[in-house]
C-alpha positions in Angstrom: -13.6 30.8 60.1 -10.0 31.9 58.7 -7.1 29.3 59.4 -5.1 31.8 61.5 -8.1 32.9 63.7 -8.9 28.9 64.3 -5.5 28.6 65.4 -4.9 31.5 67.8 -8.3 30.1 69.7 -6.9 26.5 69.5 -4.2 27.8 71.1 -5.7 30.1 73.8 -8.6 26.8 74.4 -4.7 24.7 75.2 -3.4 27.6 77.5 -6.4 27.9 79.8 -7.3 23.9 79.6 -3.4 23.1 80.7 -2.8 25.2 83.2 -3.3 24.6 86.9 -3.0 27.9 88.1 -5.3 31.6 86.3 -3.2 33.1 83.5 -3.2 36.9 83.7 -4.0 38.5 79.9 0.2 39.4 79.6 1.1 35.4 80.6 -1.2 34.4 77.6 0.5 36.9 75.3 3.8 35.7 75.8 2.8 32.2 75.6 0.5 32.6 72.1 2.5 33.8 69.1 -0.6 35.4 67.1 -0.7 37.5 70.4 3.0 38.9 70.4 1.9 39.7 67.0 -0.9 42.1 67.4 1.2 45.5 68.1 -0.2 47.7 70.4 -1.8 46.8 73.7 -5.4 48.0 72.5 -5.6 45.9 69.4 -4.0 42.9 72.0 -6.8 43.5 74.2 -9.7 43.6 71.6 -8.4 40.5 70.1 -8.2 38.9 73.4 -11.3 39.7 74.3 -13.0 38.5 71.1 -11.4 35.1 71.3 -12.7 34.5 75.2 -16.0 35.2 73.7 -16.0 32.8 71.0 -14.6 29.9 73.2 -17.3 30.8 75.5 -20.0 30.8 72.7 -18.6 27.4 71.5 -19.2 25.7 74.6 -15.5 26.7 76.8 -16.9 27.2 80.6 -13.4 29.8 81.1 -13.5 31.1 84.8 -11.9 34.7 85.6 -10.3 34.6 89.0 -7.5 36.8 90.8 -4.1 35.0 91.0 -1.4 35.3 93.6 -0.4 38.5 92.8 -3.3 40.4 92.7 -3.8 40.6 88.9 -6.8 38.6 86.7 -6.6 35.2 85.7 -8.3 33.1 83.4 -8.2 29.4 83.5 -10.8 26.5 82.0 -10.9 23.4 84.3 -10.7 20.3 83.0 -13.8 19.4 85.5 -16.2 22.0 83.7 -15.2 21.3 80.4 -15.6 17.1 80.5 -19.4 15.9 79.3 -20.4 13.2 81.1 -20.4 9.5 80.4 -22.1 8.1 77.7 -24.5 5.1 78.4 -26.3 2.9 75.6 -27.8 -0.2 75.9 -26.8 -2.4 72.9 -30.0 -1.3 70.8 -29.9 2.2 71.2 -25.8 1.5 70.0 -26.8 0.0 67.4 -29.1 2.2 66.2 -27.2 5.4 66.4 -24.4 3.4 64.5 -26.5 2.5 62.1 -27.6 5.9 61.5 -23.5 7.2 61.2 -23.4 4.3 58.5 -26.2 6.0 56.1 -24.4 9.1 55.2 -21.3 8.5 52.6 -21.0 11.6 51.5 -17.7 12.9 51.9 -18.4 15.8 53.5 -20.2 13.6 56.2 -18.2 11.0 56.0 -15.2 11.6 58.2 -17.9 12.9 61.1 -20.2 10.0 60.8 -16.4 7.8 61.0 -15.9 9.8 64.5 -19.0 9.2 65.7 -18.7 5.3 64.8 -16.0 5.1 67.0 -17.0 7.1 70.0 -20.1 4.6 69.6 -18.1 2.4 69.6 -15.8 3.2 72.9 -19.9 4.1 74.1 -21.0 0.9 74.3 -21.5 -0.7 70.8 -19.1 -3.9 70.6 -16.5 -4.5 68.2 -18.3 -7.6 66.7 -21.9 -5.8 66.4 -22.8 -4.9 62.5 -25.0 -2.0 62.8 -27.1 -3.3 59.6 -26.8 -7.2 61.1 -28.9 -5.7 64.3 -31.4 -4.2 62.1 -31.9 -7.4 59.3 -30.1 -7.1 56.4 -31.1 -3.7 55.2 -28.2 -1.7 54.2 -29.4 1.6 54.4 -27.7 4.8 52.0 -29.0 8.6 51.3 -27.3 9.4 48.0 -26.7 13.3 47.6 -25.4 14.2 44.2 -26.6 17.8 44.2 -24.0 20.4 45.0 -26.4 22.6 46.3 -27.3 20.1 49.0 -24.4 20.9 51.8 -24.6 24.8 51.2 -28.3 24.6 51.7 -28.1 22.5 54.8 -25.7 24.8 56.2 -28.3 27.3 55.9 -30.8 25.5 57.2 -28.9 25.3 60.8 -27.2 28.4 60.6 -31.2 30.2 59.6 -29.3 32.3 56.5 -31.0 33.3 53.4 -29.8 31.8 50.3 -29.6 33.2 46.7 -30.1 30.5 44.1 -31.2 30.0 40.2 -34.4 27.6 39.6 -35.5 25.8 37.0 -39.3 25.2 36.9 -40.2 22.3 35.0 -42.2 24.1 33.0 -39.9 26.7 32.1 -36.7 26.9 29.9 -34.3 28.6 31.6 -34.0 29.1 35.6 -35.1 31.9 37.6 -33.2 33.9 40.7 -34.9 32.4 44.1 -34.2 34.5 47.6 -35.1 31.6 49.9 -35.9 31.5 53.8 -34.7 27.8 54.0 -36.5 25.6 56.3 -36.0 21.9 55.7 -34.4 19.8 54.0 -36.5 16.4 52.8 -35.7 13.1 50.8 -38.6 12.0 48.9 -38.8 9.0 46.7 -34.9 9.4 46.1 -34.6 13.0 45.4 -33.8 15.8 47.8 -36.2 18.8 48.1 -36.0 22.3 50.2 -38.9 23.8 51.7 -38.3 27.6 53.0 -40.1 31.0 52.3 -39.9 32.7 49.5 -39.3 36.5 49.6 -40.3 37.4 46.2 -43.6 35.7 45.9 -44.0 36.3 49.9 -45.2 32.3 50.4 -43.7 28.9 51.4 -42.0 27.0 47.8 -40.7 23.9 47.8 -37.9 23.8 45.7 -36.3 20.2 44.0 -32.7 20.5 44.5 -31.9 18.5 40.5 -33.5 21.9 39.7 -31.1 24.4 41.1 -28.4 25.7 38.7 -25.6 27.4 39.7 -23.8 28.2 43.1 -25.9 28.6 46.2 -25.2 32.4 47.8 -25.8 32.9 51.6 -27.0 36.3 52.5 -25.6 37.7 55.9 -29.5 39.1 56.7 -31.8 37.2 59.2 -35.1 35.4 58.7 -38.2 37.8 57.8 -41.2 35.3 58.4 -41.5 33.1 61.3 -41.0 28.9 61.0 -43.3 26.6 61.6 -42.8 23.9 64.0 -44.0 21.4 61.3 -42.7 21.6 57.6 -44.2 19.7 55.4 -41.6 18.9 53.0 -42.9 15.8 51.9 -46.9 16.0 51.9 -46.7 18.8 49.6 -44.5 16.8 47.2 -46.9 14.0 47.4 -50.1 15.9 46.5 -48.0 17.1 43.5 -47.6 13.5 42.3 -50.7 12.9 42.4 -50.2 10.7 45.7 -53.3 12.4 47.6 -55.3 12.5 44.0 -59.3 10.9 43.6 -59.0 11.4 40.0 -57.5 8.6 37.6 -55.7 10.0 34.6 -55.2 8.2 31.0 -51.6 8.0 29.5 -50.1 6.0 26.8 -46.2 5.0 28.0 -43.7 3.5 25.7 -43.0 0.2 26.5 -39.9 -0.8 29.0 -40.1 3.0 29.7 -41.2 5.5 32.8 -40.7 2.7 36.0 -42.0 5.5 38.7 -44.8 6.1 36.7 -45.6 1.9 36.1 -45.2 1.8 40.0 -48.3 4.4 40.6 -50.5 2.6 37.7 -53.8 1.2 39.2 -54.2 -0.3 35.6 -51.9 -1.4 32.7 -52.8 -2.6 29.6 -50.5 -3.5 26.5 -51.5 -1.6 23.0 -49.0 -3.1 21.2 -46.6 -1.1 18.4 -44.4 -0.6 21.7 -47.3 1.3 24.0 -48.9 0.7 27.2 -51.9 2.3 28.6 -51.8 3.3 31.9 -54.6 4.5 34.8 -52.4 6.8 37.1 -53.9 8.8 40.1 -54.5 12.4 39.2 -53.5 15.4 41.2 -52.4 18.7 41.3 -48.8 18.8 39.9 -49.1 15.4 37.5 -48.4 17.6 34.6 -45.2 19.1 35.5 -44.2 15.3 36.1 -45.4 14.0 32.9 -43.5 16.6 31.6 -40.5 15.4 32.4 -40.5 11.8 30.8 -40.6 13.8 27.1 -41.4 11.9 24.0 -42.0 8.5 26.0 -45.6 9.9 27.4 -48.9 10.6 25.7 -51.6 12.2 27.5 -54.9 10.6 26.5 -57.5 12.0 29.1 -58.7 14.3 30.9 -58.4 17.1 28.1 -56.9 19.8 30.7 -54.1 17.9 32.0 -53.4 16.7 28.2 -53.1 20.4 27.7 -51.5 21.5 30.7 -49.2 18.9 29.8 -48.5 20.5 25.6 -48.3 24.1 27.7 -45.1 22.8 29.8 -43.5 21.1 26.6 -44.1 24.2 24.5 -42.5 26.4 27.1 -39.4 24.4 27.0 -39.3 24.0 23.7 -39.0 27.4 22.6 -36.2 28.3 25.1 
């Protein structure tokens, strides 16, 4: 929203909240500068009219009534336009404060701040640590990807977004015209699930991947959403997490944690290798992929290959 237009309907929101008596349309142009500024009386009245319906749509209850003399009035009561009381026991306090304590991004940080101390005025004492009343966990959801706060916009807002994407097998990124859905942490990295115009299915796209800005497209949604996304079961069976197959790597020692952590077996080889047992699944290759030089594929023979495909691919880009 531009600067001015936020101000003129700050402005009008004052007017009709502080005044104990319906303003008629010419009261509120005398008494709002932007409106003394519109010129004629028809581009007054269109402007006037468009702000009453964006207060309205923003939550404003604004009555229209006839004054005194005759003529129509607006006013917003106070009465209409309070929310009622907040209650909270001291978990539920603590919980929700908890919660406005996990996001430190800045974007999210001076709204999570306001919500501590409404929370705060709601019930949660002074002398209550959020993280004390939960052990001493201290919660945090790291968010280094710029496309992350675009994308979530676009999540709530239901806008299509333009983006580049880097597969891991591929060398350079391809445009994506996204549906988005959800947006999912998995394992420490962020991932957004939506439909995919192009190839006409539901992607899931790692956010690391995306290069470039983030475009929103002013068009609407084409295929319906489901009421469950699965953002992070299809990332698992990727990984291998769902897998009843056991693959054979070699890993350079002191190297590749994550994939130490899945091992069902490690054995030293000595000369700086390990062998490892991981669980194989669909999507283990593009993984392995990733870690380079510090992973050797020993068996099966299709992932080893599947494996030299992605490698090759990037390595001739």
């Amino acid at each position: 929203m531009a600067i001015a237009k936020a101000e003129r309907l700050m402005n009008l929101a004052l007017c009709l909240l502080g005044t104990r008596r319906p303003l008629s349309k010419r009261e509120l142009r005398e008494s709002i500068e932007a409106y003394l500024e519109a010129g004629s009386d028809d581009s007054f009245n269109r402007m006037f009219e468009r702000d009453k319906d964006d207060l309205r749509e923003l939550g404003l209850v604004i009555e229209t009534v006839e004054n005194l003399d005759g003529e129509v009035g607006y006013l917003a009561r106070r009465d209409s336009n309070r929310l009622p009381p907040i209650t909270l026991d001291a978990e539920e306090a603590a919980a929700l404060g908890l919660a406005a304590k996990i996001w430190q991004q800045a974007r999210l940080a001076g709204a999570a701040s306001g919500a501590l101390q409404k929370l705060r005025a709601a019930g949660l004492p002074e002398d209550v640590d959020p993280y004390e009343a939960h052990g001493a966990l201290e919660p945090r959801i790291p968010v280094h990807e710029a496309a992350f706060e675009p994308l979530m916009l676009a999540c709530r807002d239901r806008r299509p977004v333009l983006f580049e994407y880097r597969k891991a097998s591929a060398a350079r990124p391809e445009p994506r015209n996204v549906e988005p859905w959800a947006l999912e942490c998995w394992r420490g990295h962020w991932y957004l699930a939506g439909f995919d115009r192009d190839r006409g299915a539901e992607r899931v796209f790692r956010l690391s991947r995306i290069t470039g800005r983030v475009r929103s497209r002013g068009t609407g949604f084409t295929a319906p959403v489901p009421d469950v996304v699965t953002v992070r079961e299809t990332v698992a069976s990727w990984a291998g997490e769902t897998a009843d197959r056991s693959a054979v790597i070699r890993l350079r020692s002191g190297a590749g944690y994550p994939l130490r952590a899945k091992a069902t077996e490690v054995r030293e080889l000595g000369d700086g290798w390990d062998e490892l047992e991981i669980p194989y699944g669909h999507g283990l290759d593009a993984w392995l992929a990733e870690f380079g030089p510090v992973v050797v594929v020993v068996e099966p023979a299709e992932l080893r290959a599947d494996v030299v495909d992605r490698l090759r691919a990037v390595a001739k880009g």
